[in-house]
N, CA, C and O atoms as a MOPAC input file, in Angstrom:
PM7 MOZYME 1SCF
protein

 N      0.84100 1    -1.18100 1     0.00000 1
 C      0.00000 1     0.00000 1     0.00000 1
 C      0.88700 1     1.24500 1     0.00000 1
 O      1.75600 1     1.31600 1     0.86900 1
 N      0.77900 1     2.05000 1    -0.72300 1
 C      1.58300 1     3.45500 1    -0.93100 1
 C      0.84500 1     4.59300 1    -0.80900 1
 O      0.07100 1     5.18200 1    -1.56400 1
 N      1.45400 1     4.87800 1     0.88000 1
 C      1.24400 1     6.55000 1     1.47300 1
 C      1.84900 1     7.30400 1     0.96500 1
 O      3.00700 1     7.12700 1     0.58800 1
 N      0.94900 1     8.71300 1     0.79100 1
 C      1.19100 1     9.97700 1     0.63300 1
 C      1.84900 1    10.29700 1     1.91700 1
 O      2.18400 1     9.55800 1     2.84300 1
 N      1.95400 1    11.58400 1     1.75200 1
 C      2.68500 1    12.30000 1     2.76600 1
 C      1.24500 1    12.86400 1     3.52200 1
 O      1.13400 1    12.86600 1     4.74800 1
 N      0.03800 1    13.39500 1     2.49100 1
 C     -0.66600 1    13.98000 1     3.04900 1
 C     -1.83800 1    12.66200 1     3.55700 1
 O     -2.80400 1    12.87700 1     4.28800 1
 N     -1.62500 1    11.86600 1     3.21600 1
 C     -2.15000 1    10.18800 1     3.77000 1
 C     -1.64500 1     9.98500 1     4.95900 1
 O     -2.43200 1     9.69600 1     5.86000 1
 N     -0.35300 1    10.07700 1     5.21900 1
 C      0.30600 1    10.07900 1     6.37600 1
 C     -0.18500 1    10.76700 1     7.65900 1
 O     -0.43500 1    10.30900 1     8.77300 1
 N     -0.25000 1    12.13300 1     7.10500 1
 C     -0.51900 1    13.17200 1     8.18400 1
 C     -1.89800 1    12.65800 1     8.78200 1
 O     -2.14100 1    12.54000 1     9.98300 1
 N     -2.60800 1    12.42300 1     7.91000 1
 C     -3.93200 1    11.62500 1     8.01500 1
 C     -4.08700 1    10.63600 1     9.35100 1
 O     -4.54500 1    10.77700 1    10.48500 1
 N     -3.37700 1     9.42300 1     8.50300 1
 C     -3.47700 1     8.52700 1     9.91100 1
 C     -3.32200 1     8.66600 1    11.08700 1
 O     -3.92100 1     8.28100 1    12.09100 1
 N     -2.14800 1     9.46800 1    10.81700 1
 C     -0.79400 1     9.78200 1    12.79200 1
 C     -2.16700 1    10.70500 1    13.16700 1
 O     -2.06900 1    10.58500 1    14.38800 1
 N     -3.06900 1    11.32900 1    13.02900 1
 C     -3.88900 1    12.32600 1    13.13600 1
 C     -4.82200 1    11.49700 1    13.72800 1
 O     -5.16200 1    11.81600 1    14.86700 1
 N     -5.51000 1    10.13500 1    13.04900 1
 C     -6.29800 1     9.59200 1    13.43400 1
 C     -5.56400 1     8.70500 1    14.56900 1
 O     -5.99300 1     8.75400 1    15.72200 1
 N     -4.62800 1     8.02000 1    14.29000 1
 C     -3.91400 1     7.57300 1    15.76100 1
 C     -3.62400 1     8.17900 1    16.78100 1
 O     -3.40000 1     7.44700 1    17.74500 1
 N     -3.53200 1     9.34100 1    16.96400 1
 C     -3.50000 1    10.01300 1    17.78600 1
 C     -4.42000 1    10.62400 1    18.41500 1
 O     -4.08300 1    11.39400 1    19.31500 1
 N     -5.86300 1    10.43100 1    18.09200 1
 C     -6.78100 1    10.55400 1    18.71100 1
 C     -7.91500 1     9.50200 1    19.09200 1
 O     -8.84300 1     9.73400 1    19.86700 1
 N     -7.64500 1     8.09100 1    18.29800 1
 C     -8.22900 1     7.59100 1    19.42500 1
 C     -7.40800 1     6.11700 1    19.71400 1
 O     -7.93700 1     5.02700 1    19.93300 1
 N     -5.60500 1     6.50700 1    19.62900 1
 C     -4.67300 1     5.55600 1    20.16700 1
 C     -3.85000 1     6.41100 1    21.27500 1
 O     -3.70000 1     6.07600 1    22.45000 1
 N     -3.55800 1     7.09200 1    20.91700 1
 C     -2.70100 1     8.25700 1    21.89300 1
 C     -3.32200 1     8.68700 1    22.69900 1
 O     -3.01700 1     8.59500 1    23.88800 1
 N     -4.19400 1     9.17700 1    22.33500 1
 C     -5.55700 1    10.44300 1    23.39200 1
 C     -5.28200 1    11.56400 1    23.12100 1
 O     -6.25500 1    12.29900 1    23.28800 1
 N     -4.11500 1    12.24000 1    22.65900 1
 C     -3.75900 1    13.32500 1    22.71200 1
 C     -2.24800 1    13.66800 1    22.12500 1
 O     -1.28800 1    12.91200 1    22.26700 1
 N     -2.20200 1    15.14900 1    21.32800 1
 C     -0.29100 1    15.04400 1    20.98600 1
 C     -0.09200 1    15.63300 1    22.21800 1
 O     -0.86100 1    16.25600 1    22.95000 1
 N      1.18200 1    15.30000 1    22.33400 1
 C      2.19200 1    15.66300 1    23.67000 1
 C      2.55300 1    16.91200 1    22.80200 1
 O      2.41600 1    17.16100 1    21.60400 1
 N      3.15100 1    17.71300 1    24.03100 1
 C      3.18800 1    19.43700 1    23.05400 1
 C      4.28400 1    19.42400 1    22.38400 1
 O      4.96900 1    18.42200 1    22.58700 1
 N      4.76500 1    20.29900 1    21.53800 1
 C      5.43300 1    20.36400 1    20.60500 1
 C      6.77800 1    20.43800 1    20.81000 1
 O      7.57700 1    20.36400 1    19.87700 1
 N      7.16000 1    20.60200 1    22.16200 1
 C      8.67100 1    20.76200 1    22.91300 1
 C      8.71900 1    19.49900 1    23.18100 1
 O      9.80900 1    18.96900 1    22.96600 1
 N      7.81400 1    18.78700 1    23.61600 1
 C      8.26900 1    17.32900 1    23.68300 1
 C      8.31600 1    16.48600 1    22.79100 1
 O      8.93300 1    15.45000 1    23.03700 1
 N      7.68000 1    16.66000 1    21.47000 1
 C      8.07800 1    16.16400 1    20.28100 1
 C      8.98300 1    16.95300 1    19.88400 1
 O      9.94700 1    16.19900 1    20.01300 1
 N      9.36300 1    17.81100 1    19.53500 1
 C     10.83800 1    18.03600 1    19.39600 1
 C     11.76300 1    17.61300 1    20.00900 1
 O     12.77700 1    17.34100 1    19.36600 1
 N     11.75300 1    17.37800 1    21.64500 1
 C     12.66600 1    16.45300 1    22.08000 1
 C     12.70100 1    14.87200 1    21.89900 1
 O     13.67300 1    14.13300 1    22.05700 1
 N     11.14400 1    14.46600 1    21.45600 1
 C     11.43600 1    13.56400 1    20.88400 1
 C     11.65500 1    13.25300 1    19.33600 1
 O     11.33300 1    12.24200 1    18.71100 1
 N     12.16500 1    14.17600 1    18.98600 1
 C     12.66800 1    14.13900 1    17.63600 1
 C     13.43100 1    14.03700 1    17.49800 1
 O     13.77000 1    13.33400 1    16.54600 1
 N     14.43100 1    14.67600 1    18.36600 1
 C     16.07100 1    14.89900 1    18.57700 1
 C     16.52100 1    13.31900 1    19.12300 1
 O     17.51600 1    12.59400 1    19.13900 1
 N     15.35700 1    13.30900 1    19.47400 1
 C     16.32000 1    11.59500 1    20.22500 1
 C     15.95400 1    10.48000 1    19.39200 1
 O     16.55900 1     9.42900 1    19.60600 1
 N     15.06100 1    10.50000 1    18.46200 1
 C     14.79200 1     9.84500 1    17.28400 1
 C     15.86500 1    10.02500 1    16.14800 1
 O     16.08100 1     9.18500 1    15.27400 1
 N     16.24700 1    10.74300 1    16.22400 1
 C     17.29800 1    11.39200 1    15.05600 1
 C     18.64300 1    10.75200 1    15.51100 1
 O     19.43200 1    10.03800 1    14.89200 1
 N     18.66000 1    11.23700 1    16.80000 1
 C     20.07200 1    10.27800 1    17.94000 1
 C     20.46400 1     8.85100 1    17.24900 1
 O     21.54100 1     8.48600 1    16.77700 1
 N     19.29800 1     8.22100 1    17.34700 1
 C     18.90500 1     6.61500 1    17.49700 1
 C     19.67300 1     6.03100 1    15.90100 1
 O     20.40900 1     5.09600 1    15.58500 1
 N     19.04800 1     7.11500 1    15.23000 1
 C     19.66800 1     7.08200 1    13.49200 1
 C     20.99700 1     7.06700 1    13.46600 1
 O     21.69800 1     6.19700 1    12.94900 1
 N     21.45700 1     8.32300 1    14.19200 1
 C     22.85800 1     8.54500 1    14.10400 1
 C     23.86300 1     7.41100 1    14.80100 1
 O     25.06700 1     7.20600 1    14.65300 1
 N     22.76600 1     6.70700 1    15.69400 1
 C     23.77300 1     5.96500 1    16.24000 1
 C     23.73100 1     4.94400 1    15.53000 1
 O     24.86800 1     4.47100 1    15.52900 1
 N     22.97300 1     4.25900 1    14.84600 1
 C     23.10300 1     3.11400 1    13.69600 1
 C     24.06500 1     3.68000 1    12.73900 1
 O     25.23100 1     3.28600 1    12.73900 1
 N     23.69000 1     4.48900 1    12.00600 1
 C     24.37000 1     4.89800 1    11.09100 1
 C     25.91900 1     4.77800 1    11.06600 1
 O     26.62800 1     4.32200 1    10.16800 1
 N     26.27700 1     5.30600 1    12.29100 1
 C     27.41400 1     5.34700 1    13.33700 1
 C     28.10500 1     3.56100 1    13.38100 1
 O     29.26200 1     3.20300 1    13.59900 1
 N     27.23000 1     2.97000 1    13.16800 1
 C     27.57800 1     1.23200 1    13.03800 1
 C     27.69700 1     0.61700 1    12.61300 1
 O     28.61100 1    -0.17400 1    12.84800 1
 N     26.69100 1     0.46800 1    11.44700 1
 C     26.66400 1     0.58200 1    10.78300 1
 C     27.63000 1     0.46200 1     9.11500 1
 O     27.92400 1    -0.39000 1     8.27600 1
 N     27.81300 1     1.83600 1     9.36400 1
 C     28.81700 1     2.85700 1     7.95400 1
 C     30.05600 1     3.08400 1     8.47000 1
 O     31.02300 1     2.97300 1     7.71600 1
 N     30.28600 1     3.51400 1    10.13200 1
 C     31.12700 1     4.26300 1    10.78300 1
 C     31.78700 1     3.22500 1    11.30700 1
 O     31.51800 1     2.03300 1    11.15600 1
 N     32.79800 1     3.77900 1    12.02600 1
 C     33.86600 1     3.25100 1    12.94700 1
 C     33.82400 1     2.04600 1    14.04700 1
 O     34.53200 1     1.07600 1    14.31800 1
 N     32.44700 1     2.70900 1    14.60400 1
 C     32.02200 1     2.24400 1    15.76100 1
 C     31.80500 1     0.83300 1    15.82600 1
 O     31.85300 1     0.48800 1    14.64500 1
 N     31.54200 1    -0.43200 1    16.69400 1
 C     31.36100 1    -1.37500 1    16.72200 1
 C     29.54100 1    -1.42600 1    17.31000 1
 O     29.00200 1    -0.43300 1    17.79800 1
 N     28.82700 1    -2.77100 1    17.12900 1
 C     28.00300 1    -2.53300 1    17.83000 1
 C     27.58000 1    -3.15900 1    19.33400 1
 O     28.44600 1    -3.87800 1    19.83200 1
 N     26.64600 1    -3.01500 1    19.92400 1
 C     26.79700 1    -2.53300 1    21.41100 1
 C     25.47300 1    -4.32200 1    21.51400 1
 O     24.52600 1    -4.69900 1    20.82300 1
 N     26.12500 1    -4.83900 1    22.64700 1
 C     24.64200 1    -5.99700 1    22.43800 1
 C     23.01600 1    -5.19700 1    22.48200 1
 O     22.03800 1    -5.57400 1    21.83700 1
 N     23.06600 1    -4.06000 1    23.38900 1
 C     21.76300 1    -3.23300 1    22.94500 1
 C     21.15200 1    -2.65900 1    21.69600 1
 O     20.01800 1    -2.24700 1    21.45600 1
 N     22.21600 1    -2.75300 1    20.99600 1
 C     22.12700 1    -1.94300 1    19.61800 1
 C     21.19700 1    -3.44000 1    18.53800 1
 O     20.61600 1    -3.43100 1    17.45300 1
 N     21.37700 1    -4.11200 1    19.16900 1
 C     21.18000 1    -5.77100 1    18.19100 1
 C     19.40300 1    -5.69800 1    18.10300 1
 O     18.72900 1    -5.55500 1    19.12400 1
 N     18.83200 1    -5.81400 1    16.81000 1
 C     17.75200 1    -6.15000 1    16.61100 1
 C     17.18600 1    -4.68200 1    15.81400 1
 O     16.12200 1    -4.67900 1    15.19600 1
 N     18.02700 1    -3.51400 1    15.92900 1
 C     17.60200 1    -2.55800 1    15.60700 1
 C     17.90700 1    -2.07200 1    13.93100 1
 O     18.99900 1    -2.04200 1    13.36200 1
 N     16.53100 1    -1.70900 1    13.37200 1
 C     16.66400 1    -1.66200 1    11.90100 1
 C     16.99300 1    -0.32800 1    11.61300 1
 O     16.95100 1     0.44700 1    12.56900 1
 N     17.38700 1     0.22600 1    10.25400 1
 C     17.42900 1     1.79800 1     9.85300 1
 C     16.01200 1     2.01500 1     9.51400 1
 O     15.40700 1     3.03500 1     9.84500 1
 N     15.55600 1     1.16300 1     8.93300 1
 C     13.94400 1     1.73800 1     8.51100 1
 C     13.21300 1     1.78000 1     9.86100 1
 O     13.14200 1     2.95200 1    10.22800 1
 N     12.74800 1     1.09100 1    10.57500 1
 C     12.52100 1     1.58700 1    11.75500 1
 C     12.84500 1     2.79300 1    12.70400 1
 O     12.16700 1     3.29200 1    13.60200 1
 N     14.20700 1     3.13600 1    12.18400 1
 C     14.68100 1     4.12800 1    13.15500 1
 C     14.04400 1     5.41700 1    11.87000 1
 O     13.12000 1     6.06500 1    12.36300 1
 N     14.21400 1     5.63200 1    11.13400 1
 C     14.10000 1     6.05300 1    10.28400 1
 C     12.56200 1     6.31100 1     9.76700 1
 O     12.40900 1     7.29400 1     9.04300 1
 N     11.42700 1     5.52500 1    10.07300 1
 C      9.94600 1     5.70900 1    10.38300 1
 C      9.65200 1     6.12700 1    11.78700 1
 O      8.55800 1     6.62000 1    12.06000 1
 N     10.49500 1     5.97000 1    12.60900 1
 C     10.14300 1     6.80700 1    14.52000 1
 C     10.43100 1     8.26500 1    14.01100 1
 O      9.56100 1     9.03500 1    14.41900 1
 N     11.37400 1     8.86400 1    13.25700 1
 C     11.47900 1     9.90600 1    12.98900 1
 C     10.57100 1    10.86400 1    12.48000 1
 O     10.26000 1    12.02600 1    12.73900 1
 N     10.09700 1     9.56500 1    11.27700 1
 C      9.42000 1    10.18800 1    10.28400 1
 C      7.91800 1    10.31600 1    11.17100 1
 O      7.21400 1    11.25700 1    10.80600 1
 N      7.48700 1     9.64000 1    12.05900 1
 C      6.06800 1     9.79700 1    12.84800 1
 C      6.16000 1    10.82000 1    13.49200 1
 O      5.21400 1    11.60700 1    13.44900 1
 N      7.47500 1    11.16600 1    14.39100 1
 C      7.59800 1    12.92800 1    15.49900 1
 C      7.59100 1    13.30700 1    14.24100 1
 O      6.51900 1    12.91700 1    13.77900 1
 N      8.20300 1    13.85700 1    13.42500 1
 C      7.96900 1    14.75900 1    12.61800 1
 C      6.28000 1    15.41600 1    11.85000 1
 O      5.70300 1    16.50100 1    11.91500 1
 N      5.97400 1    14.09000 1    11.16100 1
 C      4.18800 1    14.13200 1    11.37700 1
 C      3.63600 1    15.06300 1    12.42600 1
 O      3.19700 1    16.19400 1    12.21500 1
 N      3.71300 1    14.45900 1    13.55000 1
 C      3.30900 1    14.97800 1    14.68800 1
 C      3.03300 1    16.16000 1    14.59300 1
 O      1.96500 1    16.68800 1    14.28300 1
 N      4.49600 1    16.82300 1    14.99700 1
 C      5.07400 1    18.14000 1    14.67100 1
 C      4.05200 1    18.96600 1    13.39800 1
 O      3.22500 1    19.87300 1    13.30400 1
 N      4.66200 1    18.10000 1    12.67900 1
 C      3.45600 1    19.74300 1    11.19800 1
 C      1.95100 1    19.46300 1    11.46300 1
 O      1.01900 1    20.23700 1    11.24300 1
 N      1.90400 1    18.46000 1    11.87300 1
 C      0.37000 1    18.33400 1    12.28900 1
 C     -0.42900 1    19.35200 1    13.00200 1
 O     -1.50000 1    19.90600 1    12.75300 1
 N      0.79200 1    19.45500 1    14.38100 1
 C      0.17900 1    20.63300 1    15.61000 1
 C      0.35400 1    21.29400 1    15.07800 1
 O     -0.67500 1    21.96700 1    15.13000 1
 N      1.37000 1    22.01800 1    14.09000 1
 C      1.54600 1    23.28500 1    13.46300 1
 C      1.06700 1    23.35800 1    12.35600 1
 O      1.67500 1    24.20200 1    11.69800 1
 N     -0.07000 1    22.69000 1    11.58100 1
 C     -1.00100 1    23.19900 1    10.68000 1
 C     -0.09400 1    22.86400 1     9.79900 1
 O     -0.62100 1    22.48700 1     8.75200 1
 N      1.90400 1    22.82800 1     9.77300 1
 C      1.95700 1    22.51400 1     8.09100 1
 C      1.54100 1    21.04100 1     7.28300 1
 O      1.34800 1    19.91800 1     7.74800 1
 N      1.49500 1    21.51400 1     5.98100 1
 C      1.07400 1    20.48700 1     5.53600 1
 C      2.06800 1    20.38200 1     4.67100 1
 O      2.31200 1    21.29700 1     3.88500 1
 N      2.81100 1    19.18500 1     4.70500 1
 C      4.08000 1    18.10700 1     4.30200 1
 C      4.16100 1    18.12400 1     3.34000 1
 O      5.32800 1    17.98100 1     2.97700 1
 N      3.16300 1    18.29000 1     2.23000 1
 C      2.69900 1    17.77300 1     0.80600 1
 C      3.50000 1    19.25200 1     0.17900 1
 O      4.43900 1    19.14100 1    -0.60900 1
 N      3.14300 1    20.21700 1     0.50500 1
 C      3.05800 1    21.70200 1    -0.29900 1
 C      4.46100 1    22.15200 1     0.40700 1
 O      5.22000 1    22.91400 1    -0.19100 1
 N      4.73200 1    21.70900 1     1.54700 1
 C      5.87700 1    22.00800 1     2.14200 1
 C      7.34700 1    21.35500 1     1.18300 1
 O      8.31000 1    21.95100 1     0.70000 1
 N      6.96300 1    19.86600 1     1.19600 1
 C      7.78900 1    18.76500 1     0.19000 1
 C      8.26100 1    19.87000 1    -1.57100 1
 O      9.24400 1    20.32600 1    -2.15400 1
 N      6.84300 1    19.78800 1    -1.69500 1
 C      6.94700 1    20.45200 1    -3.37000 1
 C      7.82100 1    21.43700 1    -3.01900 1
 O      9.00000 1    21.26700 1    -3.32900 1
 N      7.52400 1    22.36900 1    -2.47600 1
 C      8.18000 1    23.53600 1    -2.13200 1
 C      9.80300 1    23.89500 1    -2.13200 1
 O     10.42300 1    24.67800 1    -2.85100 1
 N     10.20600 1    23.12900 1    -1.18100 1
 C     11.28700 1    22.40000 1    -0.85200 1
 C     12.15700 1    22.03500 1    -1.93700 1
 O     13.38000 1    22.17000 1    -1.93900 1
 N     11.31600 1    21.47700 1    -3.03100 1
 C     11.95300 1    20.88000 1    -3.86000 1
 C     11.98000 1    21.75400 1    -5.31100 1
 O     12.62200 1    21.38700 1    -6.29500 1
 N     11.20400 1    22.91300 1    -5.25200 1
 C     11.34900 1    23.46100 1    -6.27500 1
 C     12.60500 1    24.56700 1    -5.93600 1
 O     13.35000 1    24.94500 1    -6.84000 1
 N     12.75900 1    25.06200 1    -4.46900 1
 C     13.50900 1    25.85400 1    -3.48100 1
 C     15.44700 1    25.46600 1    -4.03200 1
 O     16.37400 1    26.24100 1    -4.27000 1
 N     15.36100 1    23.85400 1    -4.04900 1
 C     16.27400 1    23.50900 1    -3.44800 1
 C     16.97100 1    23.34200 1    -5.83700 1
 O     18.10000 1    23.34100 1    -6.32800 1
 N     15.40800 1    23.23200 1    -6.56800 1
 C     16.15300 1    22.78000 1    -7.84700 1
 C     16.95800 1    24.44200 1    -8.31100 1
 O     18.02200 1    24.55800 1    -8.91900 1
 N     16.39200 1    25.16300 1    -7.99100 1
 C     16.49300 1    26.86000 1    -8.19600 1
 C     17.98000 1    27.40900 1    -7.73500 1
 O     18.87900 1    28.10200 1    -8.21100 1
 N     17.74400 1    26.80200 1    -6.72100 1
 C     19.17200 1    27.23400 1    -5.86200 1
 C     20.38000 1    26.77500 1    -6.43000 1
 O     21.29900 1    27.53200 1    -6.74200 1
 N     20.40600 1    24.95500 1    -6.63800 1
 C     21.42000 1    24.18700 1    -6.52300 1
 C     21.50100 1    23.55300 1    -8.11500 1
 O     22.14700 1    22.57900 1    -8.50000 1
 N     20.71400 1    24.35400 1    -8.80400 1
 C     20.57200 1    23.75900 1   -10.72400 1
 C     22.54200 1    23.61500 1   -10.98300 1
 O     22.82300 1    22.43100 1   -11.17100 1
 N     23.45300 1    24.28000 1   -11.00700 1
 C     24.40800 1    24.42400 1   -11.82200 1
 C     25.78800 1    24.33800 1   -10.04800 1
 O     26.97200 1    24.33600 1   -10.38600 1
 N     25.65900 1    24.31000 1    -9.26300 1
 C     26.23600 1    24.36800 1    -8.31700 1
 C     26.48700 1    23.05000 1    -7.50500 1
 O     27.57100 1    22.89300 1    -6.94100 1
 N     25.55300 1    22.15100 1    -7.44100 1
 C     26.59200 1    20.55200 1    -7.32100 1
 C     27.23300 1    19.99000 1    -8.71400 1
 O     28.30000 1    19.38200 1    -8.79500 1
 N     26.40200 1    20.30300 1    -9.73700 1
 C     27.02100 1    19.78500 1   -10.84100 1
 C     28.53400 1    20.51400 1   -11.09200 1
 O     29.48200 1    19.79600 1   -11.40900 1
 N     28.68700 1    21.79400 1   -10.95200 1
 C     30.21700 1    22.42300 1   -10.72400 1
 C     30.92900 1    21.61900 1    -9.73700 1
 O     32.06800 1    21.42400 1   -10.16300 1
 N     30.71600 1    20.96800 1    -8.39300 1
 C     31.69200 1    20.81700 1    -7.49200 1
 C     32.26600 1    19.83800 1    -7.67800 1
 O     31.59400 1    18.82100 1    -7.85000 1
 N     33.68000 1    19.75900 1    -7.71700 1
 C     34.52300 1    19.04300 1    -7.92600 1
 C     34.67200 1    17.91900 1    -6.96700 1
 O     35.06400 1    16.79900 1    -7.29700 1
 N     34.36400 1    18.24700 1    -5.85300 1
 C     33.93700 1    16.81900 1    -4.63800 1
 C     32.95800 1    15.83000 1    -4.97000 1
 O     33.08400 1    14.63800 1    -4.68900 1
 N     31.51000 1    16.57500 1    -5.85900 1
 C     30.88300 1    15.96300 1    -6.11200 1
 C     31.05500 1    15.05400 1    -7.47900 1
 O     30.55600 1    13.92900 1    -7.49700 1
 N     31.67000 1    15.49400 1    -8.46200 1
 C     32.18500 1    14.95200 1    -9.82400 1
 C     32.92200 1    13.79500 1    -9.00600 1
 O     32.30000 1    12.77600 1    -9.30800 1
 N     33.70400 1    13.53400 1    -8.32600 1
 C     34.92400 1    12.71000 1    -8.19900 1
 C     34.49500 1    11.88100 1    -7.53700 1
 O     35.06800 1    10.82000 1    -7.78300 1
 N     33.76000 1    11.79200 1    -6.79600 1
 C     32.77400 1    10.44800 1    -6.14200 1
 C     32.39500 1    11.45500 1    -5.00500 1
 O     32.67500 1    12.65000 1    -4.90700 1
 N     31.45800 1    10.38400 1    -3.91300 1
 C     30.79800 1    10.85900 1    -3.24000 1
 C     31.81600 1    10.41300 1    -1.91900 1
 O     32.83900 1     9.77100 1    -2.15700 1
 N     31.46200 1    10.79800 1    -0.53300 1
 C     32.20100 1    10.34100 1     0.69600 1
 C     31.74400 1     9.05700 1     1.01800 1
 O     32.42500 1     8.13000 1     1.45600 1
 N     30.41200 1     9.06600 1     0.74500 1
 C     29.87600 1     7.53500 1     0.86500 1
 C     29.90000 1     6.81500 1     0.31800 1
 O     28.96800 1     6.03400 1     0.50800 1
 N     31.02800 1     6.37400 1    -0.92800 1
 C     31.60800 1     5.16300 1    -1.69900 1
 C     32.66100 1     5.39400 1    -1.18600 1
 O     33.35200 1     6.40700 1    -1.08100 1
 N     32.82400 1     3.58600 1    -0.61200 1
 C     33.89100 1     3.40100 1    -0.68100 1
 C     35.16700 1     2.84600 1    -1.65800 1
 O     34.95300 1     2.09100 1    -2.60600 1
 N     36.30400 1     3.24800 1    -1.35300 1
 C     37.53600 1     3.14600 1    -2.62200 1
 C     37.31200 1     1.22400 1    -2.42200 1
 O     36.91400 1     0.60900 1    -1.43300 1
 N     37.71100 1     0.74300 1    -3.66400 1
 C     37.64100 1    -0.54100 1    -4.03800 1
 C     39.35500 1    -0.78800 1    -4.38900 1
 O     40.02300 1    -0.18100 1    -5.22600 1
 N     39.85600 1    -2.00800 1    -3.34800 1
 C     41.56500 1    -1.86900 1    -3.66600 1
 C     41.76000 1    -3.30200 1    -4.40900 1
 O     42.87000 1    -3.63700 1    -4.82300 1

């Protein structure tokens, strides 16, 4: 089944009123956003990175961590009236305007990315 964004907002909207009872205010979804975001970084961190992983860390997916995010966030434009959909487009017409001729110039970006790794 394939959600919209504005499908999305939908449900967490309807789950949240008669699974939740209520959104928690917006400082606490922001703090729980930040620690949702944490959770990413710390996979990611394990992942991709240096780090080893932790026996607590075991069982934990990126898409999962990565949909906890994406639900505080919901949350979030929800209480604040934005709507994701027009925000998304937006975003993306913002970001083609800006950046049309300016990654394609950068020479970091021509030469590979940081996230391939060299093959010996």
């Amino acid at each position: 089944m394939e959600v919209t964004l504005r499908d999305a907002q939908g449900r967490v909207d309807e789950w949240i009123h008669t699974v939740g009872v209520r959104y928690y205010s917006e400082l606490t979804n922001l703090a729980l956003l930040v620690e949702e975001v944490g959770e990413v970084a710390r996979l990611l961190s394990r992942l991709y990175g240096d780090q080893s992983f932790k026996p607590s860390d075991e069982g934990r997916a990126l898409a999962d961590e990565f949909a906890d995010v994406l639900f505080v966030l919901i949350c979030l434009a929800n209480q604040t009236g934005v709507d994701l959909t027009a925000a998304f487009e937006a975003t993306m017409i913002k970001k083609t305007d800006r950046d049309r001729e300016r990654h394609a110039n950068n020479p970091k970006l021509v030469q590979g990315s940081r996230g391939e790794r060299e093959q010996g």
